[in-house]
N, C-alpha and C positions, 0 to 999 in steps of 0.2 A: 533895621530888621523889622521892628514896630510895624513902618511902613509898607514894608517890601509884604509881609505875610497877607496882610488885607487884599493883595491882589493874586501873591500866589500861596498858593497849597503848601503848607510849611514843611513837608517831608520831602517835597520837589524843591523846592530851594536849597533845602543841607544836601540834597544828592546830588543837584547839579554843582555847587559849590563845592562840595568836597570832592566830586570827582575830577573837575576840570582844577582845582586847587592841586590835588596830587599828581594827577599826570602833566600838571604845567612844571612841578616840583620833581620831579622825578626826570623829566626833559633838560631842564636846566641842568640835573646835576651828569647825567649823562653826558652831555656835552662839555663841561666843566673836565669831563675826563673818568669822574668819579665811578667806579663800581656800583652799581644798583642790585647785586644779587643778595639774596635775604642770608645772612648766618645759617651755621647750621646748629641744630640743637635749640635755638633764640625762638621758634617761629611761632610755638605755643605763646610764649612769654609775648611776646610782639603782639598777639592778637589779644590778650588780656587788658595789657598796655588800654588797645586799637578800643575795645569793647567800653571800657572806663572811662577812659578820656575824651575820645571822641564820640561814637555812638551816640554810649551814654548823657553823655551832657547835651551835646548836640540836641537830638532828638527831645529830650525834656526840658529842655532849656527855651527851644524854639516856640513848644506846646505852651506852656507855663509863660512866655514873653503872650501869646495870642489873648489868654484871660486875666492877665493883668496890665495895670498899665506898668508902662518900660519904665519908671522911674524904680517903682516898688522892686521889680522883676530882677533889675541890677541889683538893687542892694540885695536880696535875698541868695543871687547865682553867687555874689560874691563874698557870702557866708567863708569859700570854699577855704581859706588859710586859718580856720577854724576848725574845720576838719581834718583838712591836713594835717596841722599841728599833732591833735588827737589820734590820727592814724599814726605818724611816725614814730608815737610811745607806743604803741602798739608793734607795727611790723618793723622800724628802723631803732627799738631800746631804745629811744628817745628817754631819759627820765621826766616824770608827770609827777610836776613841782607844784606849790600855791600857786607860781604863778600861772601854768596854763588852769587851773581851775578854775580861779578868779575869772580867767579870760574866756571860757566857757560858760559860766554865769553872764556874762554880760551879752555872750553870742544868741543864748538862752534867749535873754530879752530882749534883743533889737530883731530876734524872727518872732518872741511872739506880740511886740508894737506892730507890726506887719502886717500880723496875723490879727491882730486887736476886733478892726469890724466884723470878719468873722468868728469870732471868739465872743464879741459879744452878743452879735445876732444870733448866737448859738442858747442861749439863755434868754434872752428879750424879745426872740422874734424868729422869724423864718429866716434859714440858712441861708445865706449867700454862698452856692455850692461853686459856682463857678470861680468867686474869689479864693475858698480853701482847698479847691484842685489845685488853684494857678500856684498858690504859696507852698503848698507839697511840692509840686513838680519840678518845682526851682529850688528847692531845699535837697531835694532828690538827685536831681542835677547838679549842685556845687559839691553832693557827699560823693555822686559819681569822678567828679573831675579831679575830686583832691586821693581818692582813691588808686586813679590810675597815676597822678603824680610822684606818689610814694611809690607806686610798683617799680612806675620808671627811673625810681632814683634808685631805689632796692637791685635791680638787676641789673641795669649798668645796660644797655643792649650795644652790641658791641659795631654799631653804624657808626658811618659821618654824620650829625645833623641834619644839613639838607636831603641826604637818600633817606631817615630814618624818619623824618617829616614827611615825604612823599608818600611813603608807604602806608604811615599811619591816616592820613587823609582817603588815601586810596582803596585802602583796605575798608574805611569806616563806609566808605560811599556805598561798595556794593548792596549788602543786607539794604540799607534806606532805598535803597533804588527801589529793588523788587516791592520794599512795604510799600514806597509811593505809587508805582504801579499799580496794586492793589487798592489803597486809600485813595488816593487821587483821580485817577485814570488821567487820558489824558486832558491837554489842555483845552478849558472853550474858549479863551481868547485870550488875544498878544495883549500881554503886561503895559504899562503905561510907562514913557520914556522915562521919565524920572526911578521906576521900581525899576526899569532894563539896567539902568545905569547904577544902582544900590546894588546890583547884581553883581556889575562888574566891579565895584569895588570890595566887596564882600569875598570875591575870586581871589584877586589879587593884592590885595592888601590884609581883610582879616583873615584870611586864609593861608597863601601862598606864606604872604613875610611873617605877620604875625602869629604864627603857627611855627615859624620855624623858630621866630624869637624867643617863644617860650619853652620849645625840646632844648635849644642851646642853655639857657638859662637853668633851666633846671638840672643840665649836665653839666654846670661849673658852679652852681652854690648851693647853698645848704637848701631843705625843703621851706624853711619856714621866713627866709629870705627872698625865694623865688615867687612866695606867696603871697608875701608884705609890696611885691613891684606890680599886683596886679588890682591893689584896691585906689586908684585913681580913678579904674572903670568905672565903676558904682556913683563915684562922683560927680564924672560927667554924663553918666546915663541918668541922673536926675536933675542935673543944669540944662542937658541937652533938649530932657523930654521938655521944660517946660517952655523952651524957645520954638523948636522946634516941631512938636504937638500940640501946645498948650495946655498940654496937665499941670494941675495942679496941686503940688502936694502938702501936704498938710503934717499935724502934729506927730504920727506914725512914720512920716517918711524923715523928719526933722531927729527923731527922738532914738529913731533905727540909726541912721547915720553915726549919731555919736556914739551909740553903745555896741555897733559892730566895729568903729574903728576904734573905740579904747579895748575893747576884746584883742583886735590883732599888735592895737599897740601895747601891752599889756606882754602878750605872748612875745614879742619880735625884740623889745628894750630892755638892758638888763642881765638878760640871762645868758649861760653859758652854750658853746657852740656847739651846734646838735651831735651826736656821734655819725661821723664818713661810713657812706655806706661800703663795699667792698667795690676795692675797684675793678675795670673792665678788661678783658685780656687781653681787647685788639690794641694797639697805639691807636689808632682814628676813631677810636671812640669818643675823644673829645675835641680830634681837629677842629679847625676852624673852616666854613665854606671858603 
């Protein structure tokens, strides 16, 4: 993604991605036999879902990957089982034990080692504004994603999977569309084969599959499990970036690392299992594709 934005328009990339992610998703399950028509009663809930999860993270996730580097960018999107946690004592009566506070305190400090050079050019020198947008927007971004995770687990939306993947991708495209139309205009020249090709696997792979992998996943276990299988990312988006871009990161990205992952390991080891949200009315709410 790093690479892919330098060449195009980051609003045109989540709208072609997610549009052509969904209607590829949506296709498949059609054919598969599957019903694709939306609940009735669900369709608010669906678009709140649609707004949170993807929109939201999407869009600021994309923005915030642009002004920082991708290694930082990761660790910071992937705050989100921090959040998480703390929303589901909130909207899923989770009780809020020593341990998620501990584990708050330490998430506390591995966004503001992150945040360090800006923090202290804030006091010593002239701001580095475009590093404390980039740490906002990606802190913005993981409160968004683990927001709409909870919702999703909170209401149960009473799809397969695969069609309720589709939708959510589909649904998120339009609004991006029209901003990129706006933002962007169109394009002044064809992408370079290697960003064509990030494209297509951003389509189908982090989009179509791993999109579906994670609605499934968050509809067969608890919130604060489905959010413990997704801090590997972080990991290798700062292994990645340094083979692959050549960044190099330093005492902040070294010192984030440990203290966001004793934060989720802290929250995820130990403790009792979260309270089940209400379950869904349809049976094929938890099928399998």
């Amino acid at each position: 993604m790093k690479f892919i934005i330098s060449e195009i328009p980051p609003l045109s990339f989540r709208a072609f991605c997610l549009f052509f992610g969904g209607l590829g998703i949506l296709g498949l399950a059609r054919a598969s036999g599957l019903s694709i028509a939306l609940p009735v009663g669900y369709i608010k809930k669906l678009c709140w879902v649609c707004l949170l999860n993807i929109v939201g993270w999407n869009v600021m996730a994309t923005y915030g990957l642009s002004l920082l580097p991708a290694g930082r960018s990761a660790l910071l999107g992937y705050t989100m089982p921090i959040w998480t946690v703390l929303l589901s004592v909130w909207v899923l009566q989770d009780k809020f034990s020593l341990r998620v506070g501990i584990a708050l305190l330490l998430g506390i400090g591995g966004i503001a080692a992150l945040m360090s050079e800006s923090l202290i050019a804030w006091f010593s020198g002239p701001l580095n504004i475009q590093l404390l947008l980039g740490a906002l927007l990606m802190v913005a971004a993981a409160w968004s994603w683990a927001a709409g995770t909870v919702l999703m687990k909170l209401w149960q939306i009473p799809l397969n999977t695969v069609v309720l993947t589709g939708w959510l991708l589909l649904l998120a495209s339009l609004p991006i569309m029209v901003a990129a139309a706006i933002v962007d205009g169109a394009p002044r020249q064809l992408p370079s084969k290697l960003a064509l090709w990030g494209v297509v696997y951003n389509v189908f792979f982090a989009f179509m599959f791993c999109y579906w992998a994670w609605v499934r996943l968050v509809s067969l276990v608890p919130v604060s499990v489905s959010s413990l299988s997704s801090l590997m990312t972080p990991l290798i988006g700062v292994i990645s970036s340094i083979y692959l871009l050549g960044e190099q990161p330093g005492w902040p990205e070294y010192s984030a690392t440990l203290l966001i992952l004793g934060a989720v390991a802290v929250v995820n080891f130990g403790g009792k299992t979260p309270n089940k949200p209400p379950e869904a009315a349809a049976p094929n709410a938890r099928d399998a594709s």
